[in-house]
C-alpha positions, 0 to 999 in steps of 0.5 A, a space after each residue: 892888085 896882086 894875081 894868083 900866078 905871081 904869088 910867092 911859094 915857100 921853097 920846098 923842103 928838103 930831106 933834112 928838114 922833113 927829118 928835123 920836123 920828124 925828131 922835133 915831133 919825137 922829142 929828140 933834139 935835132 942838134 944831138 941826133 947824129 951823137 945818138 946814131 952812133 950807138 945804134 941800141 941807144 938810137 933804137 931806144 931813143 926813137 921808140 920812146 920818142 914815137 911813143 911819146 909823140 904818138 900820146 901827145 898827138 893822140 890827146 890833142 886830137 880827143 881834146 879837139 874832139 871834146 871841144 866839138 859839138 855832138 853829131 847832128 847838134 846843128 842839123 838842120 829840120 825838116 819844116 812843116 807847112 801849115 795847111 789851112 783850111 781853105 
């Protein structure tokens, strides 16, 4: 049996990498990235329809997750009532 302190950890991540996630979330290829910096208006440009379109694409799955949930209180659970018996 394997204890907790023994279990492995991802390395973590560097500042590269974050950036790569970032761009991959945007749309923008990692690997053209630095072509686009050199012309700062067409980087500007390229980074707000990223975001925006990143913003949209994350925005819809959330109201999909959303719809896919069940309605506030739909499995709260009652109050009982005990019976009283005459005795």
């Amino acid at each position: 049996m394997r204890l907790a302190r023994d279990a492995r950890v991802a390395k973590p991540s560097t500042y590269k990498d974050a950036c790569k996630k970032d761009f991959k979330a945007c749309g923008i290829a990692s690997d053209i990235w630095e072509n686009f910096a050199e012309d700062r208006n067409a980087w500007i440009q390229s980074l707000h329809r990223g975001i925006e379109a990143g913003e949209a694409r994350r925005s819809e799955k959330v109201t999909q997750k959303r719809s896919m949930q069940a309605p506030f209180g739909a499995y709260r659970a009652t109050r009982t009532t005990i019976p009283h018996w005459p005795a």
